[in-house]
C-alpha positions as CSV (number, residue, x, y, z in Angstrom):
1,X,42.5,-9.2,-5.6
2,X,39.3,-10.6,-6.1
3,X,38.2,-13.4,-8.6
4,X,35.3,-15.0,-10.5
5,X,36.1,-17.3,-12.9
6,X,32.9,-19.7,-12.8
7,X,30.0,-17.8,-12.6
8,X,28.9,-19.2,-15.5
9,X,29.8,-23.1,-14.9
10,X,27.9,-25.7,-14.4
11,X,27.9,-29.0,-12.9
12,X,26.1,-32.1,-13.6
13,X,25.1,-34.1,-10.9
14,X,25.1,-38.0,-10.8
15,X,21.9,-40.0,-11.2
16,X,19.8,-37.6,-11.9
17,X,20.4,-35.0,-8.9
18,X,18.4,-31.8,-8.8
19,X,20.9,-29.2,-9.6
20,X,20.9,-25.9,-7.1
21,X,23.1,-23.1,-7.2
22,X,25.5,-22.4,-4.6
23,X,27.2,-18.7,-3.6
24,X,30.9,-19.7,-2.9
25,X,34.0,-17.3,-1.3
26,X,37.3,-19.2,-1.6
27,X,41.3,-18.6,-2.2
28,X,44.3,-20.1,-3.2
29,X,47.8,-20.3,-2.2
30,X,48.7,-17.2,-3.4
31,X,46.2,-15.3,-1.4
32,X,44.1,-14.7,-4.3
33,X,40.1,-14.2,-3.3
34,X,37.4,-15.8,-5.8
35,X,33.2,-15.5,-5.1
36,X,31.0,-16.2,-7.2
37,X,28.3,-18.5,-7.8
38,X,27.7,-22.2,-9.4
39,X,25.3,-24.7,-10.1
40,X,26.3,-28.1,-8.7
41,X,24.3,-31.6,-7.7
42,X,25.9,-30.7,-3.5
43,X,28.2,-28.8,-1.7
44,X,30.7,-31.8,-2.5
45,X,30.8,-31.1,-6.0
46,X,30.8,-27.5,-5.2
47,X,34.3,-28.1,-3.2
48,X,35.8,-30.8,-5.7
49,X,35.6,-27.7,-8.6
50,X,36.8,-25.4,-6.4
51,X,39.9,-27.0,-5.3
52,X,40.3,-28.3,-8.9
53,X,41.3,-25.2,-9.6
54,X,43.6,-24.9,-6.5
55,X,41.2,-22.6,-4.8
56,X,40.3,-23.9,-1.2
57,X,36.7,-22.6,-0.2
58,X,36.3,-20.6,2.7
59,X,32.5,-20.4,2.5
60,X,30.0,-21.9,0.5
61,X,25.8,-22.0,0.7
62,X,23.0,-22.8,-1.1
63,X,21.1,-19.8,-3.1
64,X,17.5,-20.3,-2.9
65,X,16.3,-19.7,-6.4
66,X,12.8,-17.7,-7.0
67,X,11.5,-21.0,-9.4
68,X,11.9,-23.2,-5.8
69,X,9.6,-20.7,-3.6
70,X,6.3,-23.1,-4.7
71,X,8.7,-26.1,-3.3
72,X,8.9,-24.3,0.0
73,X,5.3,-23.3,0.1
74,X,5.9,-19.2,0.7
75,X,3.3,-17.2,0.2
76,X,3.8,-14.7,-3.0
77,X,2.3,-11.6,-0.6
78,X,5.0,-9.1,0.3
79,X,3.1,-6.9,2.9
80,X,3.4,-2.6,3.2
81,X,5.5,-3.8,6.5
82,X,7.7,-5.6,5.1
83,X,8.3,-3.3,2.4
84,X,9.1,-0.3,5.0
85,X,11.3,-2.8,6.9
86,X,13.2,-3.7,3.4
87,X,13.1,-0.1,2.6
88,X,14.6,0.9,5.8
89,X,17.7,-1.1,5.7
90,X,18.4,-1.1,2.5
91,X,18.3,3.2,2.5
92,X,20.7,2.9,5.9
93,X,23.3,0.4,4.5
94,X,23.3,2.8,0.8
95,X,24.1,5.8,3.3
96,X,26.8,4.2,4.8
97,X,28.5,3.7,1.4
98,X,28.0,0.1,1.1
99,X,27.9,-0.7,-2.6
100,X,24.2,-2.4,-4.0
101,X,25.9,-5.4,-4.9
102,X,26.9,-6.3,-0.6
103,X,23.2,-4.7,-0.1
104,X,21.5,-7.0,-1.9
105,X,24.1,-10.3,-0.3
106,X,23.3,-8.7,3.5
107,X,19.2,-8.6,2.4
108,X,19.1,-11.5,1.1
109,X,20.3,-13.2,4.5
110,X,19.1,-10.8,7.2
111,X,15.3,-9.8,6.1
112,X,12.7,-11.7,8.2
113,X,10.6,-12.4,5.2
114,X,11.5,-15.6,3.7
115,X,9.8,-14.3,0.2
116,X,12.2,-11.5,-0.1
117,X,15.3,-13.2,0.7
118,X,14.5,-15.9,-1.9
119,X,14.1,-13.1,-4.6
120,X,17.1,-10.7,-3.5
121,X,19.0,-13.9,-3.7
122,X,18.1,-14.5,-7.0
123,X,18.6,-10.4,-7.7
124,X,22.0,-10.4,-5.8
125,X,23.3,-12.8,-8.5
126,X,21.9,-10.6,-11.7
127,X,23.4,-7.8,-10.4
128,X,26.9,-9.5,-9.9
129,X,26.1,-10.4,-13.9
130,X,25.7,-7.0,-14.7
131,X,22.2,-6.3,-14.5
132,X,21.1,-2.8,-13.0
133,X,18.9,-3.1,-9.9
134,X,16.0,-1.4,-11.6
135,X,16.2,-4.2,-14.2
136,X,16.1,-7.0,-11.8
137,X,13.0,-5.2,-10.2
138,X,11.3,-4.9,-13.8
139,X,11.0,-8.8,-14.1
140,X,9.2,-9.4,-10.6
141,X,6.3,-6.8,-10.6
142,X,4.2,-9.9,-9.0
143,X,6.7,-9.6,-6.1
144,X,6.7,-6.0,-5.7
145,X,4.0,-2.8,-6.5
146,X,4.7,-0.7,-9.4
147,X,5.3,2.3,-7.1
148,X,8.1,0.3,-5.2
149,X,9.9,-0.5,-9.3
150,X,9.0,3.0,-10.5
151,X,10.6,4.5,-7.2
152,X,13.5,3.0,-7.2
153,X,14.3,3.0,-11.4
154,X,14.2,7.3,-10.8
155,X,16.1,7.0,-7.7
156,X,18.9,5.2,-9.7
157,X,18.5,6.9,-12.8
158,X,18.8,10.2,-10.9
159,X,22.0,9.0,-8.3
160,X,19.3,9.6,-5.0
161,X,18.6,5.9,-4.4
162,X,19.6,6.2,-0.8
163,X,17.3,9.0,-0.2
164,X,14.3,7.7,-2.5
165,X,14.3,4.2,-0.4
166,X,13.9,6.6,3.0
167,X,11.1,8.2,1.4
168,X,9.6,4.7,0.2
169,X,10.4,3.5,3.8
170,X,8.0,6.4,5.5
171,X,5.8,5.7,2.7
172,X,5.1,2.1,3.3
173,X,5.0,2.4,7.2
174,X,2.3,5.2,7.1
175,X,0.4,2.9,4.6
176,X,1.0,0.0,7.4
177,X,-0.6,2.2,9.8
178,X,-3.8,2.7,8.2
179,X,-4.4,-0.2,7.5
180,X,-4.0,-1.7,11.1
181,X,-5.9,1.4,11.7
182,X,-8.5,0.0,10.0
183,X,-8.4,-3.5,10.8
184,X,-8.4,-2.3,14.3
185,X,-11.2,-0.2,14.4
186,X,-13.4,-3.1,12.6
187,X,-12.4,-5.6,15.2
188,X,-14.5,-5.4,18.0
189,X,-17.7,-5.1,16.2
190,X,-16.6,-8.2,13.9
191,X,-15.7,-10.2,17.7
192,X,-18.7,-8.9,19.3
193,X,-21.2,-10.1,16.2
194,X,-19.6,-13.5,15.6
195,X,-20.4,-13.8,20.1
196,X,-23.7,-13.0,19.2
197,X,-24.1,-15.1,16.4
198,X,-23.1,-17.9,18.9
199,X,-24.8,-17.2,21.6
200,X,-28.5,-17.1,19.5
201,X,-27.2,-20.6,18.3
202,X,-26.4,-22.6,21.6
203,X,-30.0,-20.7,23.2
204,X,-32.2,-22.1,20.2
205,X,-31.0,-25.2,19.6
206,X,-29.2,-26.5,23.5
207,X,-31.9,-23.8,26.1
208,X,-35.1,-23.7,24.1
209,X,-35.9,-27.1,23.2
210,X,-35.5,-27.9,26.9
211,X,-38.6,-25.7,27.6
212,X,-40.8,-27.4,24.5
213,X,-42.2,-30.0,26.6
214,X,-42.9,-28.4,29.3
215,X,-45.0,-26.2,27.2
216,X,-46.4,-28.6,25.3
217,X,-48.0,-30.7,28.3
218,X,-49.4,-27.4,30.3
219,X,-51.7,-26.9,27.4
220,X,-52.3,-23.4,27.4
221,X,-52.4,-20.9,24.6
222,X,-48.5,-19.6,24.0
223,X,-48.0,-16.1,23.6
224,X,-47.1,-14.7,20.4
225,X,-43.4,-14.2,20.8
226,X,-42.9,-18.0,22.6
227,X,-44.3,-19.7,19.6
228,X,-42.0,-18.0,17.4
229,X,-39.0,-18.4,19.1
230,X,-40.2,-22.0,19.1
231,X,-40.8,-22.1,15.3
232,X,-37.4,-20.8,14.8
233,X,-35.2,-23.1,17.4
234,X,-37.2,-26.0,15.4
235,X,-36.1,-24.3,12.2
236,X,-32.5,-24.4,13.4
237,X,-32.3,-28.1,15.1
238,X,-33.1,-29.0,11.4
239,X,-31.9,-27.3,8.9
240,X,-29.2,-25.0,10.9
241,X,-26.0,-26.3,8.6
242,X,-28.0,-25.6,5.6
243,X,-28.7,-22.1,6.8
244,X,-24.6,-21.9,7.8
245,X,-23.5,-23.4,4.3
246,X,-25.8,-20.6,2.8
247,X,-24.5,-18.2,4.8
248,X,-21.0,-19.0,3.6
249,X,-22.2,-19.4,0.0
250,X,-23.6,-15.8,0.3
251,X,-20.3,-14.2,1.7
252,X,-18.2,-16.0,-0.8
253,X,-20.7,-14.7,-3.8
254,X,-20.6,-11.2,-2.5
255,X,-16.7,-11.5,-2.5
256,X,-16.9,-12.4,-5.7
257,X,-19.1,-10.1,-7.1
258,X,-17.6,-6.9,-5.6
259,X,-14.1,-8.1,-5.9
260,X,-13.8,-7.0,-9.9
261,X,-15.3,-5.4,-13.0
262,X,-18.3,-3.1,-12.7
263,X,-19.6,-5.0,-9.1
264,X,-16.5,-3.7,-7.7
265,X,-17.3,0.0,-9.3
266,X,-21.2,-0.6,-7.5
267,X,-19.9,-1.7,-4.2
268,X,-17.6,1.0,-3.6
269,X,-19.9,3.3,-4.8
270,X,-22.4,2.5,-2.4
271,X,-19.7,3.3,0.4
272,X,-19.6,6.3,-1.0
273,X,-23.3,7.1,0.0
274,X,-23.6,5.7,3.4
275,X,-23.5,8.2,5.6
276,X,-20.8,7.4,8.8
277,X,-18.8,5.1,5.8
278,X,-18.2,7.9,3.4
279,X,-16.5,10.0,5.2
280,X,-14.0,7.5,6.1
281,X,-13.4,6.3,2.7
282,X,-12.9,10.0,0.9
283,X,-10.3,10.3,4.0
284,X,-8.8,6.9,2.9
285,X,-9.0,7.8,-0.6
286,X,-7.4,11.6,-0.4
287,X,-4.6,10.4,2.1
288,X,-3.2,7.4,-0.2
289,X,-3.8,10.0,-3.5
290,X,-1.9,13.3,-2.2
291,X,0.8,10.8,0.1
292,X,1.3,8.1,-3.3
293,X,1.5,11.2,-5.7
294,X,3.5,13.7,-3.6
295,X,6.3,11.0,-3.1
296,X,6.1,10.2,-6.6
297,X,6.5,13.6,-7.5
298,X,9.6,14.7,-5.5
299,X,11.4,11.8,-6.9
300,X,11.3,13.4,-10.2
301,X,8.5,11.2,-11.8
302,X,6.6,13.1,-14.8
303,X,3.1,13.8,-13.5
304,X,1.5,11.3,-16.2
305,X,3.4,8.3,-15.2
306,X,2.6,9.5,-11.5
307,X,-1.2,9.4,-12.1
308,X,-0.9,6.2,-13.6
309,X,0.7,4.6,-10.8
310,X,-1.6,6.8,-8.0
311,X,-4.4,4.8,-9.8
312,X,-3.6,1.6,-8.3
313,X,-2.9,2.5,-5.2
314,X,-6.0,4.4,-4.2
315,X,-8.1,1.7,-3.4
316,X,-11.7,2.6,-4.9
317,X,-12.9,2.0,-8.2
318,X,-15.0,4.9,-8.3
319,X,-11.7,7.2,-7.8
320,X,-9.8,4.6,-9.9
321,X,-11.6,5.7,-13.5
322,X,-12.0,9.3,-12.2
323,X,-8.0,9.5,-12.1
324,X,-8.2,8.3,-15.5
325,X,-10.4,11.2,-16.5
326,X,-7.7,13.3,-14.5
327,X,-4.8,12.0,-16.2
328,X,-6.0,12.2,-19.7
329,X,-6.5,16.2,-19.0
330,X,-3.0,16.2,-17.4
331,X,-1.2,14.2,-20.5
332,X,-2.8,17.3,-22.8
333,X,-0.7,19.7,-21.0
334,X,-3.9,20.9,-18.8
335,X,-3.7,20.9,-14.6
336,X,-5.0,18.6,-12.0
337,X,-6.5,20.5,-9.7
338,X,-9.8,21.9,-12.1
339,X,-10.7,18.1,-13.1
340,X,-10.1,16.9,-9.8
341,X,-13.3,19.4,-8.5
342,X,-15.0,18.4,-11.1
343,X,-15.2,14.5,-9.9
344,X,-16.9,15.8,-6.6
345,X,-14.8,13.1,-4.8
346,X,-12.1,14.8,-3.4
347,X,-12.4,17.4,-0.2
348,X,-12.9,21.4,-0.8
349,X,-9.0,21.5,1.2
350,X,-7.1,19.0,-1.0
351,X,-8.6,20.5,-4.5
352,X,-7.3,24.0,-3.0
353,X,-3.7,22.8,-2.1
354,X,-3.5,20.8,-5.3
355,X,-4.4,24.2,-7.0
356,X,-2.0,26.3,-4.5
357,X,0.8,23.7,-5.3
358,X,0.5,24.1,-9.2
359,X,1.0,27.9,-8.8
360,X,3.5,27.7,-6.7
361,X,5.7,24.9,-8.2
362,X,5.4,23.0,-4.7
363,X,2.9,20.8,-6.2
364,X,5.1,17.8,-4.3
365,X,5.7,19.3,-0.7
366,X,1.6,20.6,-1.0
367,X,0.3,17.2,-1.1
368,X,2.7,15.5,1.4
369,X,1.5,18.3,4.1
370,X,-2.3,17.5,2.8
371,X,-1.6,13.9,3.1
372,X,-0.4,14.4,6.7
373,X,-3.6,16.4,7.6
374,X,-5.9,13.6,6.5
375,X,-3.7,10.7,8.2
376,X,-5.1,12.1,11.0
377,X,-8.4,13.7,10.2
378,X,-9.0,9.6,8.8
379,X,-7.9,8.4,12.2
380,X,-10.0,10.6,14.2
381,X,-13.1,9.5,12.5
382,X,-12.2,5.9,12.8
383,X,-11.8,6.1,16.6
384,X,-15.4,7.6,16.3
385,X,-16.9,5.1,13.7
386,X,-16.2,2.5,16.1
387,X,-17.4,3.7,19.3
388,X,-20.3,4.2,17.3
389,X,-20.5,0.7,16.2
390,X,-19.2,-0.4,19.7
391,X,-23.2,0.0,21.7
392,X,-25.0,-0.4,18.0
393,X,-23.9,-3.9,18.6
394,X,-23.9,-4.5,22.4
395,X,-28.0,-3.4,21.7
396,X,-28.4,-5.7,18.9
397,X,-26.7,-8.3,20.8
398,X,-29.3,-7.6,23.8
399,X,-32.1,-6.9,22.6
400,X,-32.0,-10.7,20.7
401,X,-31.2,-12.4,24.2
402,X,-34.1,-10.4,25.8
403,X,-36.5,-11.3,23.1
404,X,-35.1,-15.1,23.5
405,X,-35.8,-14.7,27.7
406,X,-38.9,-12.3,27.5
407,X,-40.2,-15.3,24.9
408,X,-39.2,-18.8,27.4
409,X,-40.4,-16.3,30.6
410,X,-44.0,-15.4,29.7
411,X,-45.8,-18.5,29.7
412,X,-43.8,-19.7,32.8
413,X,-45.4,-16.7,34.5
414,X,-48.8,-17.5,32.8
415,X,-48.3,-21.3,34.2
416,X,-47.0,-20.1,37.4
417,X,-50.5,-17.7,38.0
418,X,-52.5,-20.5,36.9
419,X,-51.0,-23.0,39.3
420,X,-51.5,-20.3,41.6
């Protein structure tokens, strides 16, 4: 028999104490099991109520509560990984017939993000009160995306939880995987320029101001080439932090500027004209819109509600308000796959499986298969955007250092003829 006769109590400390709550699993003489939780000064207090009561605790430990996650300094980002990793076990443990409640205590101790184990703490305890678990998700949309809460509040609405969470769990890993994809593929090239950068910098300002005086006393006419690189390393020994803090100045303005509002709708619809860029981003684009919306789609979520969510998760502002234009014609009753032409965003193949699906009635198991296709259509031109980028940079990088040799070595020939 199990007990829980203070979930509700609380205890004062003395002097002012800083009041926690505490999970507790105790029992008396008569073999009788009591857990709950209870808000106490210490653990002390914590065993004095307990055994007032004649219950003798067998375990007992702190709950970290979501309003003490600023006191520990976590960060509030809850990454795709760790949402596959979370989705993961908590699908395997529903499976094997473990009840949400013991999901949510075993999560809230065993997940390697510190974040998450603070808020299923906190969500272990409302569901022990008698919230449902797609109510204690409603309340912490900063924590977790909209398609995680949506997901979920159909799974246990519809009695497929177990099976919606595996689905969430592929979801989030494939969106992992592009996005290391990415980060990958941009890497190098980022490595390679910030060398370069560095490289320029220790030859104008430490190697070329060696050679100044040597020049200076020969007396000769410089070449072309030698007296601008000698303009600029002068440039740099005196106003090279300026130049830096603008530099830094500039990035952070462009972040800010293309971050929101309509320079975010300009910036990503340059991308979309660049010629190597563009095809990679429709790819991005078209694999998180048919994965997002086919997943959302076999779990039983209306179409409307579907878009609404896909619209977040697409990643471009230019494909952001065209969804809008698509959801409007959906909410009248209309199709998807005749405004979605119209947008001339989307690929010739996704447009005709969207259309196929709607026929059909496979609208769901269409886009998953199209979503597949450009997972690795999108990773296939990444692999060739960056060995593209790979010797655009190596000759950048080269062709700076010879005109920083070819500039120091021509009047050292001149001087060495003359001397000759």
């Amino acid at each position: 028999m199990v007990n829980d006769f203070t979930r509700s109590t609380v205890v004062r400390g003395k002097g002012g104490c800083n009041i926690a709550r505490y999970r507790y699993l105790a029992k008396n003489m008569q073999g009788t099991t009591a857990s709950g939780t209870l808000e106490a000064s210490n653990r002390r207090e914590v065993y004095r109520l307990l055994k007032e009561r004649d219950y003798y605790p067998i375990k007992v430990e702190k709950v970290i509560q979501v309003r003490d996650i600023k006191d520990l300094k976590i960060s509030s980002k809850i990454n795709s990984r760790d949402l596959a990793v979370l989705c993961k076990q908590f699908s395997t443990m529903l499976k094997a017939g473990i009840p949400i409640v013991k999901c949510l205590d075993i999560l809230s101790k065993q997940l390697s993000n510190r974040l998450l184990r603070s808020v299923f703490a906190e969500m272990y305890t409302e569901v022990r009160s008698g919230r449902s678990l797609s109510e204690s998700l409603a309340g912490r949309g900063k924590y977790f995306p909209q398609l995680f809460t949506s997901m979920v509040e159909a799974g246990e609405a519809s009695g497929t939880l177990d099976e919606v969470l595996g689905n969430l769990a592929q979801h989030y890993e494939k969106e992992h995987k592009l996005i290391q994809k990415v980060k990958n593929s941009m890497t190098y090239p980022v490595i390679v320029l910030v060398v370069a950068v560095a490289v320029v910098y220790f030859l104008l300002t430490v190697v070329v101001p060696t050679f100044v005086s040597i020049f200076s006393r020969s007396g000769a006419m410089l070449p072309l080439p030698t007296r601008m690189l000698l303009y600029l390393s002068d440039f740099m020994l005196k106003y090279g932090i300026f130049v830096l803090l603008f530099l830094i100045m500039l990035a952070f303005g462009f972040y800010l500027a293309t971050s929101r509002g309509e320079g975010r709708y300009k910036w990503h619809k340059l991308l979309l004209r660049l010629p190597m860029v563009k095809t990679v981003v429709v790819q991005s684009i078209s694999t998180r819109f048919s994965g997002t919306l086919g997943i959302l789609l076999r779990t039983g979520i209306p179409l409307v509600t579907a878009l609404e969510i896909v619209k977040k998760v697409v990643g471009n502002e230019v494909a952001q308000r065209g969804l809008q234009y698509v959801q409007e014609t959906a909410r009248k009753g209309g199709g998807i796959s005749a405004p979605l032409e119209q947008l001339n965003l989307f690929p010739p193949m996704l447009i005709q499986m969207v259309r196929i699906g709607e026929e059909s009635g496979t609208l769901d198991e269409m886009l998953l298969k199209t979503a597949e296709f450009y997972e690795g259509e999108l990773e296939t031109n990444l692999t060739r955007l960056t060995t593209l980028l790979e010797p655009m940079v190596i000759v950048l990088l080269g062709g700076i250092v010879a005109f920083i040799v070819l500039s120091i070595a021509l009047p050292m020939f001149e001087m060495t003829s003359f001397v000759g």
